[in-house]
N, C-alpha and C positions, 0 to 999 in steps of 0.2 A: 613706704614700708611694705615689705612684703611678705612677713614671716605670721607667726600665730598672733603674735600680741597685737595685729588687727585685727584677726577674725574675732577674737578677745580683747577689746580696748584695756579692761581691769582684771588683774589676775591675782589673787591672796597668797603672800606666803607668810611665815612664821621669821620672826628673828629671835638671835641666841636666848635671850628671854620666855621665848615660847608664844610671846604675843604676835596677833597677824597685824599683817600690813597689806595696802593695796599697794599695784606697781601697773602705772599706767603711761601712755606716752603721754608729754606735754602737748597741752591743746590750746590755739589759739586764746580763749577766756581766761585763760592760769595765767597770765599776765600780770596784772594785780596780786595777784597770790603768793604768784615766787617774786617778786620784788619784792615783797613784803618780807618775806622767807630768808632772801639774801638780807634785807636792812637790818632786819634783830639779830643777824650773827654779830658776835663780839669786834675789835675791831681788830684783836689779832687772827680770829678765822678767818676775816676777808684780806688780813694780809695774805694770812695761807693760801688762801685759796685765788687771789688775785696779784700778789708779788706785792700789795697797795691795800693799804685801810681805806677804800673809793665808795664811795657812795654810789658816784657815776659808773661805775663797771660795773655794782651791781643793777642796776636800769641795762645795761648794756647788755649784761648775761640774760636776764628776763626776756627782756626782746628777741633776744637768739632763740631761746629756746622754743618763745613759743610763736614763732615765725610761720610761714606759709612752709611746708614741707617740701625738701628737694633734698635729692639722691645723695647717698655717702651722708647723711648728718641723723642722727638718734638722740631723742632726749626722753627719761625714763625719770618719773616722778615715783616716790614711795610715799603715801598717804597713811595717817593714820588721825585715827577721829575729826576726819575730815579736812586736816589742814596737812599742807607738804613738809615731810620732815627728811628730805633727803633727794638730790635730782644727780643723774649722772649721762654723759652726753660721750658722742665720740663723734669726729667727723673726718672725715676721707679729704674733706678742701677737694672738692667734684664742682664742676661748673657744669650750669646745664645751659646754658647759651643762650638762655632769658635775662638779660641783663638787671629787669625787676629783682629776680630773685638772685642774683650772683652778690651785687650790691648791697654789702653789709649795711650800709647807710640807711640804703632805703628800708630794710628789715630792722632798723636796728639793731644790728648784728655789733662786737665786737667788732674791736677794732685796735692795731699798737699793743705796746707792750701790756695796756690794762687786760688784752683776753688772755695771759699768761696765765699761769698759776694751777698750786691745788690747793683744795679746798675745806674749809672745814675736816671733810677725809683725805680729798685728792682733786689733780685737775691736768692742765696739758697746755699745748703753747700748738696753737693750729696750724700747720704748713702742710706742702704737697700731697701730692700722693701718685702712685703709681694709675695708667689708664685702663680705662674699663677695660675685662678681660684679661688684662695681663695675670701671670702666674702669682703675683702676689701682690695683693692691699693691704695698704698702713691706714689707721687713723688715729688720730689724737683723741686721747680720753682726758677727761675733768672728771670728778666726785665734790658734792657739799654735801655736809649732815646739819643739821641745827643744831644749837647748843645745848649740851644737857646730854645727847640720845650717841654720842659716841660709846663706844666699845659694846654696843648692843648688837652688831652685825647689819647697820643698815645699808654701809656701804658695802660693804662686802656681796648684800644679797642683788644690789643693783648692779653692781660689775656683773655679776653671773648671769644674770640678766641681758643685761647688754654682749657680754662675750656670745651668749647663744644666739644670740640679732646679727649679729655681728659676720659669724660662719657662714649664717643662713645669705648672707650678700656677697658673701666670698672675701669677706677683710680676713687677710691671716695675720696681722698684728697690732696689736697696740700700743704705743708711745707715749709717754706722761713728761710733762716738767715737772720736776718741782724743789722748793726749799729744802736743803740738808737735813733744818731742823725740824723738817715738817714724819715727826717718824712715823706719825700714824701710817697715813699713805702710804709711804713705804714700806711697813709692816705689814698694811694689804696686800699691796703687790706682792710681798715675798709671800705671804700664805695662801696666797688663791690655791696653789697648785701647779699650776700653767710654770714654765721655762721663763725664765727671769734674770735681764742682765740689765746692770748698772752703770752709768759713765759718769764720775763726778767734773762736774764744769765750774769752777769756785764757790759760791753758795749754792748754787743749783746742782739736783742729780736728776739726770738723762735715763729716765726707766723706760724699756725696750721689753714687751708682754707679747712671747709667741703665743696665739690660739690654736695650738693643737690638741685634737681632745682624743685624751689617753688616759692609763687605767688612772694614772697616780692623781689629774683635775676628775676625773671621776669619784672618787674615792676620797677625795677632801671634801668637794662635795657631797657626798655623803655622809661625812664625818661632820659637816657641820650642820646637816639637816637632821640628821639622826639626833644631835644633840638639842635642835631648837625644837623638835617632835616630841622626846621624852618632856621637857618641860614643860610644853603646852599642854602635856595628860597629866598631871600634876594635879592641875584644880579637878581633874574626873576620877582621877586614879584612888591619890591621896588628898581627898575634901577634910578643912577642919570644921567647914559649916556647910548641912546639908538642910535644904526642904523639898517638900513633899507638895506639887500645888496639884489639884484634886483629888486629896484625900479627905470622905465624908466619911459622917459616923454612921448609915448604914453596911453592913455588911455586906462582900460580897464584891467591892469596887475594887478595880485595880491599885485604884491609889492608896488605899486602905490597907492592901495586902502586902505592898512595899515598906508605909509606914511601918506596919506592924513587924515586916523584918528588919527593917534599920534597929526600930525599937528591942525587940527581944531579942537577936543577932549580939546584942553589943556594943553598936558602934559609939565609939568612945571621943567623936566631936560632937558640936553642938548642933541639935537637931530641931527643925520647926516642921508644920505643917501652913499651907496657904490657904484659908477657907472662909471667906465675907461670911459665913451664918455660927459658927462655931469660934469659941476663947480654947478650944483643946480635942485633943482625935488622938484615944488610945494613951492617955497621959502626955498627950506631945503637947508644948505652945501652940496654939493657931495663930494667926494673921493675918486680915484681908486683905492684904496684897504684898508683893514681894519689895515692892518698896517700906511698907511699913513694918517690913522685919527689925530686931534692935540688930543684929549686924548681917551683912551681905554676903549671900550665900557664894563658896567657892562652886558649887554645885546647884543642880535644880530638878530635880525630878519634874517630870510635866507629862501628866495622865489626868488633863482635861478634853474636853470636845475636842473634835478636830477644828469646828469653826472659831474657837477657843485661842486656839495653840499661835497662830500668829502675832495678835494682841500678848497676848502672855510672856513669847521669846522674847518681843520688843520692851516692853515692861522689865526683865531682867538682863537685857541688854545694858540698857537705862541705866540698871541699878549700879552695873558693875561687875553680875556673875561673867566668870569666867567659864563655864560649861552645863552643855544642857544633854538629858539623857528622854529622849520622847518616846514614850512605849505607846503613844497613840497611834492611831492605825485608821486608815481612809481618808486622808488628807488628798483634795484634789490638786490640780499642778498649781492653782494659785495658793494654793493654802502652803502647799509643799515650798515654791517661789519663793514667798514672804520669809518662811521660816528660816530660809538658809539666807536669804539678804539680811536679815535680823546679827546670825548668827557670824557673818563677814563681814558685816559695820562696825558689828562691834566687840569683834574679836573671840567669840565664844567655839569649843570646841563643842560639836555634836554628834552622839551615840542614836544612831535611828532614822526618821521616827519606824515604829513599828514594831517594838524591839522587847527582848526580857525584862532587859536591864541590866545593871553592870555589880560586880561583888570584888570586893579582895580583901583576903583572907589573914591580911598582914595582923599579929594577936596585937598591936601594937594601933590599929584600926578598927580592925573586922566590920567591913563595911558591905553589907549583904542588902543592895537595893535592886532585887529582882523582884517575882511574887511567882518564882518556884515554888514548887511543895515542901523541901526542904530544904535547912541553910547548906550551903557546900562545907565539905570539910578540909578542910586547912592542908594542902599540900603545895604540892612541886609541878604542877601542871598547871599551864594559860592556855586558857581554851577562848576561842574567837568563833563565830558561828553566827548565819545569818538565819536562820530555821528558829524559831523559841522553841520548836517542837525536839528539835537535833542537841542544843542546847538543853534543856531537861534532861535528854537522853545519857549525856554526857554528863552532865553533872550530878548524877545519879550513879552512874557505871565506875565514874573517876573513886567518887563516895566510898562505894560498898566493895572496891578493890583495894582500899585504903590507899592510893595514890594520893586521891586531895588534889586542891584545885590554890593557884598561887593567885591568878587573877581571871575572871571573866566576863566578859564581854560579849552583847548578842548587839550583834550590828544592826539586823533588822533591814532596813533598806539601805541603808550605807550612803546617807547622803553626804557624810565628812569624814568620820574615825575610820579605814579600814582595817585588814589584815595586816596592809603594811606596816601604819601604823603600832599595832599591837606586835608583830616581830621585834620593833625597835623598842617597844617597853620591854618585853619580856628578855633580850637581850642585856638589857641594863640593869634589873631591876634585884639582882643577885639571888633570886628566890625560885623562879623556873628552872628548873632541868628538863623539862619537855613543853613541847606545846603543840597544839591539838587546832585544826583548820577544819570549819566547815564553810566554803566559798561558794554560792552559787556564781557570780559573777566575775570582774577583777578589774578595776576602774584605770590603775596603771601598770598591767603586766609586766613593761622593763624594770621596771623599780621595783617593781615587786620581785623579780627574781632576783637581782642586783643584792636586793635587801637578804629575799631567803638563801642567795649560797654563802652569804657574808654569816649569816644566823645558823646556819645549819651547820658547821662546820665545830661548832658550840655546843650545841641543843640538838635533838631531835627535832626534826617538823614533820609532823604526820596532818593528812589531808583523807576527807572523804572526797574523790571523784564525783562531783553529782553532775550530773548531767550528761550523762555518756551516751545516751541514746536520744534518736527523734524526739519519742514522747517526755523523755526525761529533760531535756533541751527545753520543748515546748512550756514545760510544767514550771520548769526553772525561772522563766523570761515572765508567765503570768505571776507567779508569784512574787519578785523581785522587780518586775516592772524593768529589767535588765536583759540586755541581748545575753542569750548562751555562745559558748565556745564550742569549735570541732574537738573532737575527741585527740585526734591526732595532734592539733597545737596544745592541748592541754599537757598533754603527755610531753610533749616537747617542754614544755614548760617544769613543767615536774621532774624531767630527768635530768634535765638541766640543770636546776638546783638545788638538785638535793634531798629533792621532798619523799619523803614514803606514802604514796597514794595507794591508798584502801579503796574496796569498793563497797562500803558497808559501813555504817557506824559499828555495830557487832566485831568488824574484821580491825575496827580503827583501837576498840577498847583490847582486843585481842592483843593487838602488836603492843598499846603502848603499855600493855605488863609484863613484856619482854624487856622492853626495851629501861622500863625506870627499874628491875629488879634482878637484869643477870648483865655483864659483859659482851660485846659484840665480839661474834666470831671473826675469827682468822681468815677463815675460808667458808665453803659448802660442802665440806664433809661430816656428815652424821654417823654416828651410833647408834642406833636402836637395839634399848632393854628391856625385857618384858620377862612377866611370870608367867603367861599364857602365851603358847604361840602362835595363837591366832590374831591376838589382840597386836604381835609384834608384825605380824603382815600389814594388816592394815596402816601402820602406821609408817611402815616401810615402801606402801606404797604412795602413801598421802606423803611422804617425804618425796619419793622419785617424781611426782605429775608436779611437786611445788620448783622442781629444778636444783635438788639437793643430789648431794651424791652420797650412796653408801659403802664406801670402800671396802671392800678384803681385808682382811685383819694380817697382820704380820705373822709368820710360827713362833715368836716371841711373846706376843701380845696374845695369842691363845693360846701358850704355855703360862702365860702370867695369871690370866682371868680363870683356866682349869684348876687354876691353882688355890684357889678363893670360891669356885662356886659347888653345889652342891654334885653329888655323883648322877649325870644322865645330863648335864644341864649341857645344850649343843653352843659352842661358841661361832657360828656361822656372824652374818651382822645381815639380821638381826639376830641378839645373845639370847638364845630361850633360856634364863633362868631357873624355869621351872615352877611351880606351884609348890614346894616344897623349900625354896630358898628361906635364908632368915633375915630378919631383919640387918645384923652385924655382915653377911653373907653379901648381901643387895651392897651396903653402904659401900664395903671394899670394892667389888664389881663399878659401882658408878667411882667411882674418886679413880681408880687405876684408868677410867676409860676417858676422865676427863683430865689427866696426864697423858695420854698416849698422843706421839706426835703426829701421826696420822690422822686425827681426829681433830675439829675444831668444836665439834656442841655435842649432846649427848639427849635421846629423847628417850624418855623412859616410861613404858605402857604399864601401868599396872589395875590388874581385875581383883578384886577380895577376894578368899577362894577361905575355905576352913579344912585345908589340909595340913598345914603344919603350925607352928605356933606362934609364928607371926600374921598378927588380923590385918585387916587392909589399913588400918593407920600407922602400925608396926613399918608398914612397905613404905608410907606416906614418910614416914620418921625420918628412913634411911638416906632417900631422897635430899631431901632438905639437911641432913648432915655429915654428904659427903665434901668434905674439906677442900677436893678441883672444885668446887660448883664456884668457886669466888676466882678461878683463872679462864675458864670457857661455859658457855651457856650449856644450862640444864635446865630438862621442859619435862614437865609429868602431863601422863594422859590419861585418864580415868574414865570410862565408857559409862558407870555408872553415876559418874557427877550430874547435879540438876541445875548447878549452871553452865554458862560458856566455858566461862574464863574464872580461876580466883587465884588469890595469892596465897600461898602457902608459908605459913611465919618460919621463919628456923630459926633455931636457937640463937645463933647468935647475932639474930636482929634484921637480917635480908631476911627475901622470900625465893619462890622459887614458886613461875607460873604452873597452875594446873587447867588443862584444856578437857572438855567432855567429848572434844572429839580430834582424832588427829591430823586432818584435814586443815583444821585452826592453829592447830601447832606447827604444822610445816608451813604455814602460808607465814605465821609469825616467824619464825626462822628463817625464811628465805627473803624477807623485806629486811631482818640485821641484816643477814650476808650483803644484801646489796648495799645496806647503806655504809658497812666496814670497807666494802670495794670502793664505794663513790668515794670517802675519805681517806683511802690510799691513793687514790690518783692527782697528780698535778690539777691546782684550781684550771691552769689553763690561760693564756694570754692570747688577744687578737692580732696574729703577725702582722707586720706591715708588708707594704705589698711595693714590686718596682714597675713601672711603665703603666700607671693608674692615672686619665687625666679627668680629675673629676670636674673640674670648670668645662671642657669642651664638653662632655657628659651633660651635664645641664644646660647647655647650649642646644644639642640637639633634641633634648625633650620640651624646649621651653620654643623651639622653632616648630616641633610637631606638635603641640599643645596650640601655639597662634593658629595652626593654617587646620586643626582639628578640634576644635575647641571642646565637644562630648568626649577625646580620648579616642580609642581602638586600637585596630591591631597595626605595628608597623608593618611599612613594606618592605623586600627583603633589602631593598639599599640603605634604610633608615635604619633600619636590625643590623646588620653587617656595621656599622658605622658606630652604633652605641656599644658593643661587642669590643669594637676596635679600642674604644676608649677604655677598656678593664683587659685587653690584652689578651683575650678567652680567643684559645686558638678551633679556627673555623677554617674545613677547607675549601678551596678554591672555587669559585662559582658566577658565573657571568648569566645577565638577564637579557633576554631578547622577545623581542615582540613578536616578530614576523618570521615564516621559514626561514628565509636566508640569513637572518640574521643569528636562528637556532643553529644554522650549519656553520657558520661561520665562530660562533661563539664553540662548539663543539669540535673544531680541528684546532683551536685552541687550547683545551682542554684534558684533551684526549689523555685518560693516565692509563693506568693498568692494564694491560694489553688493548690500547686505544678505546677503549669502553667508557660513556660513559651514561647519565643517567638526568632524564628531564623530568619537572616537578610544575603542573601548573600552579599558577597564583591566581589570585585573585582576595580582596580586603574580605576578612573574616573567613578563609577557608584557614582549618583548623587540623581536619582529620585526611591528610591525601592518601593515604593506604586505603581508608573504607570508600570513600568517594571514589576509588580505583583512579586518582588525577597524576600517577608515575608511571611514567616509562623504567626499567631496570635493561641495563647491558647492551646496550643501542652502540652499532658498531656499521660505519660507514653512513655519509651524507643521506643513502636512501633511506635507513632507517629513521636518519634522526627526522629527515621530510616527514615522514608516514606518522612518525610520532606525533608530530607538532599539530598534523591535519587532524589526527583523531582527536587529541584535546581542545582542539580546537572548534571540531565537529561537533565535541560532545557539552561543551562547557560554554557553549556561544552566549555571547550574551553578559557571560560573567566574567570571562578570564579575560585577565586585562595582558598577561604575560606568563614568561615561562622562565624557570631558573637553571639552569644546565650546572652539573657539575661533575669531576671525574669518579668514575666508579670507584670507592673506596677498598681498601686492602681489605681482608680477613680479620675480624678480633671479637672482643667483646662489647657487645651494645648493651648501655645503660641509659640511662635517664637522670637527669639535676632539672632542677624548677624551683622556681621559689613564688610563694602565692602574699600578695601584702594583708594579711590581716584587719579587718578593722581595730580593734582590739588590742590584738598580738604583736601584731607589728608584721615583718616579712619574715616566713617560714619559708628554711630551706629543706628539698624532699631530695633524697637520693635513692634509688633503686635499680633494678631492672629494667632494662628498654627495650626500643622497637614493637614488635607489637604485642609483644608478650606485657607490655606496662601495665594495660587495664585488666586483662586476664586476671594476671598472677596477683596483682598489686602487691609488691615485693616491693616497700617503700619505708625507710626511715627519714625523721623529719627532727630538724634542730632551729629553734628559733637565730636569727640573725641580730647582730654581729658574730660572727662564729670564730671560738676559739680553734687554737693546734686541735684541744682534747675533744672537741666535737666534731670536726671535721675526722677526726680518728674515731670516732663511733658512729660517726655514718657510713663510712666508708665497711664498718665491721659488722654493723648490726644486721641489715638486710642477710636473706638466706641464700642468695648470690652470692655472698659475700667470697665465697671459696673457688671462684672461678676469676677472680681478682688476683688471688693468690700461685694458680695453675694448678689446672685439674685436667686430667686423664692424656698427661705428657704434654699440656700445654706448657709454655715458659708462664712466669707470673707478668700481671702489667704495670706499666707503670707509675707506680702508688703515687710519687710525688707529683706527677703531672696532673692527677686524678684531684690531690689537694690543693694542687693551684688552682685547676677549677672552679672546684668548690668555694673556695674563700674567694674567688673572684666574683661570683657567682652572687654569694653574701655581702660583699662589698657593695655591690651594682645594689643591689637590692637595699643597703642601709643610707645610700647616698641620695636614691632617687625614690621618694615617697612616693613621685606619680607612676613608679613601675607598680603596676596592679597583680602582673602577672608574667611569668617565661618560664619557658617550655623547650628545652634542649633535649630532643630526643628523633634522632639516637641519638647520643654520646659514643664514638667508635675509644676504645683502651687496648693499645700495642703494647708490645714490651717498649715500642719506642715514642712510646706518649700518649695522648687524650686528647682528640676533634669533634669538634661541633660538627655533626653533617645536617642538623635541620634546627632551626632556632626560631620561635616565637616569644614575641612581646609584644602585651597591650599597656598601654599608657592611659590613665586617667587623672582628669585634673584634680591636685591636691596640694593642699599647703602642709610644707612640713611642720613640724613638731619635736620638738625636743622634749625625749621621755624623760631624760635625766634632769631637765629644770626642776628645780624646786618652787613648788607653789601648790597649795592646795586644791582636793579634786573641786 
């Protein structure tokens, strides 16, 4: 076995139930276990699953499985409360030439028509298989479930399982036998996802499971993960019995002050407290321990010691809770260890430790188990947040803007529930309209974006940026005990899907009272209204620096507004209204400007003034009851306001933001514009690509990985060669050691008016332009001598060779690279090249696998981007060649986890295409991983 679920013998996931399960390979000792496992199935399961009601084929399957291990065979157990409730197996039929182990006999191995079958779920009938390396591998798959735990998902979670094992060896398909009337299994197979053809053979049907992984097995997968996620928060979300264990009757304790919110909050299940010295805490029951509660809590509060907290999770383990929320804090790693083995024996979901505490506001609940200062108020906002401190912030801000808060969650150190998690409640859970991220970390980024452009597209997801700098990075990692992220993958990460990222809690409560109270604009064209016209500069300018535009008015549109405003009032944009306008005067002016089709939002500055007879709340009135504010965004700005941000009630029931400064206001409007842009553009699909050979690909890093075992950098034959296998066009270039062989390899060569150009090597040179190791424009044998000697002269010692190649045509030099992330995964950068790269750093950067729409905003985002295009009587370049690149570029990088790093720069862009002229890659050993498996972190 060579994929993760070695590096990880046992890995937890969830089935459609919500409850976890282990999934581990079958290990010699399980013998005993799964015979055991096979003999209580019924005797029509072992039909099913064996063509025979056999005793003896099950002893036979046990033995299989849990055999000495040899290549092309998988066996993958699902565990739950400690016994096997479901194994699924595939094998290639690979001989490895050890006759001990080929000889089913001797392994005990099936054997005849008894290893037919499927099973309980599903199963397979073992033959052939194609040889190692060739372009395509079959194996035969089996599935059993035990009786009883059908239609829970347990086979289903083990195929997925297995298919991800599976890739990782290069099998591209799957084959099963099985009975007609076996529909379950076949029912699996049609809904994996995956491509699916059927041959009926008289009782038997011949199922044929291509492993390609594409959006639509992505996206069941996730369909079915998303739904066994929401259910497992069920016993945390909506608890019908909650305790409290260390809550004491003096004042002051944590535990105390949760109590006391569950208690006064509302909550309308049944409630205890857990205290060996107390009969009752604040009118609650007491009981000294959580076993001797009268019934078994869905939930557990747990704000005792940290030396405490181990014993205590195993205790409600025990008992049967299904979810623990631990707002305890300084738990060492074995304290921390215990809690989460506790917590994945025996299937408990946990919030923490470290944490608020968790609330939802449903009237039908109102379960408020934080020890905030105040209960939240009942809205449309899930807020998730690892800070208790950020969390307050927020649920204070959400509060006193009357937004409300629909569920919250403070992670705290995030050992189980994250972010992702809570997108997929608040997704579900029909009460959010927005929801509010404060992330220091992100445990699995792809799935987590996956999740957020699927959620965003729905809902608002607004994000605080933490961590954007050194020190904010540093500050992040101690408090979180979690590595930070570069600011640039974040970002990538964020534009990617969706996210509105703030750089401020202030800036994050800002946006989201635009966003729950007016419409998202068209475009980024503003209006600015004002009574004073100084007040409408400012805001005219705080709109221009936010990326807004403020268009010119039509002679229609300032014959229309002259027509409604007072006498002297200038219609330029910004509209000085004047300090004389009136209340009835204002309303007409904003309603006509938020019909005008030139116009997509309207920000309106108003100062109090006591010159005519409308006061400053007369202006506020007008505001809030002009009748467009319900077709395009309308934002009041108020200089004398003493908050940020409020909402302004209108009449008929919406608000309408007020900002105290307009710097808030355009930074809020221009996070809409972009997020109305992001959801006009195609989601976006990962093209496929033609002349990709990703098995020889991994051949050659799995040959430079043997003879390099720490990794580094390739040499240019080994580079050229992985290059080859993604089809990334490189031009022409021969290596030579010695003069003659520099001369000889250069009348080879010879392009552009015979010119061409030498590049010393040597392992680990990185930077050849600063280290001055090229020659440029080397014409006739005595040059390229003279060349060869001085690199030679000057590099002694180190240079092992030299790379000649024809002097390249005239065009535009860029840069592509892609960096593998620990984290992240592999970031691809596009920008500006040659040596202007590090200067300028004129770089966009999109996480890989890379759709059409992202390789089209990298290609546009950089501020190069216009010399792509043809500038100052250039032709334009290549664009499509530009995009094969790239998505080749992304490919290589989503194929081969051990690519660390590559560096294509230059990148030369003709009108007649796109060339590699210089290429580095360092290879380091790593075992892939599949982001998109389901299992818990």
């Amino acid at each position: 076995m060579t994929d993760d679920l070695l590096d990880r013998p046992t890995v937890h996931a969830l089935l459609a139930d919500g409850t976890t399960v282990s999934i581990r390979p079958a290990l010699p000792g399980d013998r005993e276990q799964l015979q055991g496992f096979y003999e209580e199935m019924s005797p029509e399961n072992l039909r099913l699953r064996f063509f025979a009601a056999s005793r003896r084929s099950a002893a036979q399957a046990a033995d299989r499985a849990c055999a000495r291990h040899r290549p092309g065979y998988r066996a993958l157990l699902a565990e739950a409360d400690g016994r096997v409730i479901g194994i699924a197996e595939y094998d290639t039929g690979e001989q490895t030439g050890d006759p001990a182990k080929d000889d089913p006999a001797k392994d005990g191995g099936e054997t005849g028509d008894e290893a037919k079958g499927t099973g309980g779920t599903g199963g397979a009938q073992h033959g052939g298989a194609q040889p190692k390396g060739a372009a395509k591998r079959d194996a035969e798959i089996s599935i059993a479930v035990a009786d009883g735990l059908h239609h829970r998902g347990v086979g289903t979670l083990l195929v997925e399982h297995l298919v991800s094992a599976a890739r990782t060896e290069g099998i591209t398909t799957f084959t099963a036998d099985a009975l007609t009337e076996n529909h379950e299994v076949l029912r699996l197979f049609d809904d994996l996802g995956l491509r699916t053809s059927r041959r009926f053979e008289g009782p038997q049907a011949r199922c044929v499971i291509h492993l390609d992984e594409d959006d639509a097995y992505l996206s069941a997968v996730e369909a079915r993960g998303r739904a066994a996620d929401v259910a497992s928060l069920l016993p945390l979300l909506r608890p019908a019995v909650v305790a409290v264990a260390g809550a004491g009757r003096a004042p002051g304790s944590v535990g105390r002050a949760i109590l006391h919110h569950l208690h006064s909050g509302g909550y309308t299940g049944r409630l205890f407290a857990v205290n060996p010295h107390v009969t009752s805490v604040l009118g609650v029951p007491s009981h000294p321990s959580v076993a001797a509660l009268p019934r078994t809590p869905d939930l557990v509060i747990v704000a005792v010691p940290a030396v405490a907290v181990p014993a205590l999770a195993d205790e409600c383990g025990r008992a049967g809770v299904r979810a623990l929320v631990v707002v305890t804090a300084g738990l060492d790693h074995t304290q921390a260890q215990a809690l989460l083995t506790a917590c994945r024996t025996y299937g408990m979901r946990l919030v923490g430790p470290n944490c608020l505490g968790v609330s939802n506001t449903e009237p039908a609940l109102s379960l408020d188990a934080t020890f905030a200062a105040d209960h939240p108020r009942p809205g449309t906002a899930g807020v998730a947040v690892q800070s208790g401190g950020v969390g307050i912030a927020l649920l204070d801000g959400l509060s006193r803007l009357g937004i409300g808060v629909s569920s919250f969650v403070s992670l705290g150190d995030k050992f189980d529930v994250s972010g992702n998690d809570m997108l997929q409640w608040w997704e579900s859970d029909g009460r959010t309209g927005l929801a509010l991220l404060h992330l220091e970390s992100f445990g699995n980024p792809r799935a987590f974006s996956r999740t957020a452009r699927r959620v965003t597209r729905r809902i608002p997801v607004l994000t605080v940026d933490a961590g954007r700098t050194d020190a904010g990075r540093r500050a992040a990692a101690s408090h979180t005990a979690a590595a930070a992220t570069r600011t640039m993958t974040r970002g990538a990460l964020f534009t990617q899907a969706g996210i509105t990222a703030t750089r401020s809690v202030g800036e994050l409560l800002e946006t989201a009272a635009l966003f729950h109270s007016q419409p998202l604009p068209e475009g980024s064209r503003v209006a600015v209204v004002t009574n004073a016209g100084g007040a409408g500069v400012l805001a005219a300018d705080a709109c221009a620096e936010a990326g807004l535009a403020l268009p010119p008015f039509t002679p229609a549109t300032i014959d229309d507004l002259l027509a409604v405003l007072p006498d002297g009032a200038a219609v330029g944009n910004p509209v000085d209204a004047t300090a004389a306008v009136s209340e009835e005067q204002l309303t007409e002016c904003v309603d006509r400007l938020t019909r005008c089709p030139g116009i997509d939002a309207v920000v309106v500055a108003l100062v109090p003034t006591a010159v005519a007879a409308a006061t400053g709340d007369d202006l506020v009135r007008a505001v809030t009851a002009a009748p467009g504010r319900r077709e395009r965004p309308v934002l009041a700005v108020r200089l004398e306001q003493d908050r940020a941000v409020l909402l302004l009630p209108a009449a008929d029931g919406g608000a309408v933001p007020s900002y105290a400064e307009p710097q808030a206001a355009a930074r809020a409007l221009a996070h809409a514009a972009q997020r109305a842009a992001w959801l006009r553009r195609p989601a976006g699909t990962v093209p496929g690509l033609d002349d990709v050979e990703t098995e020889r690909a991994r051949t050659v890093v799995a040959e430079y990985l043997a003879a390099h075992p720490d990794g580094g950098w390739l040499d240019p034959s080994t580079c050229a060669d992985l290059l080859a296998c993604y089809s990334v066009p490189q031009i022409p270039w021969a290596w030579a050691e010695t003069e003659d062989e520099a001369v000889l390899a250069a009348d080879r060569l010879r392009g552009f008016d015979g010119r061409v150009v030498m590049k010393a090597h040597w392992p680990g040179l990185l930077h050849k332009a600063r280290q001055r190791a090229v020659h440029l424009d080397l014409r006739g044998d005595s040059q390229v001598r003279a060349a060869f000697r001085d690199l030679e002269n000057r590099f002694a010692g180190l240079m092992t060779g030299v790379v000649l190649q024809p002097l390249a045509a005239r065009g535009t030099e860029l840069f592509a690279g892609v960096v593998q992330d620990e984290v992240f995964g592999p970031l691809v950068l596009f920008g500006l090249g040659g040596t202007a790269t590090e200067v300028l750093a004129d770089h966009a950067a999109r996480l890989a696998p890379l759709t059409d729409r992202d390789v089209h905003e990298l290609l546009t985002a950089p501020r190069c981007a216009p010399l792509l295009l043809g500038a100052d009587g250039d032709p334009p370049v290549d664009l499509g060649e530009l995009e094969q690149l790239l998505l080749r570029l992304s490919r290589m990088a989503a194929d081969l986890p051990q690519l660390a790093e590559a560096d294509f720069n230059p990148v030369l862009a003709t009108p007649a295409g796109a060339t590699v002229l210089d290429a580095r890659i360092r290879l380091v050993p790593r075992r892939p991983q599949d982001p998109y498996l389901r299992r818990l972190r």
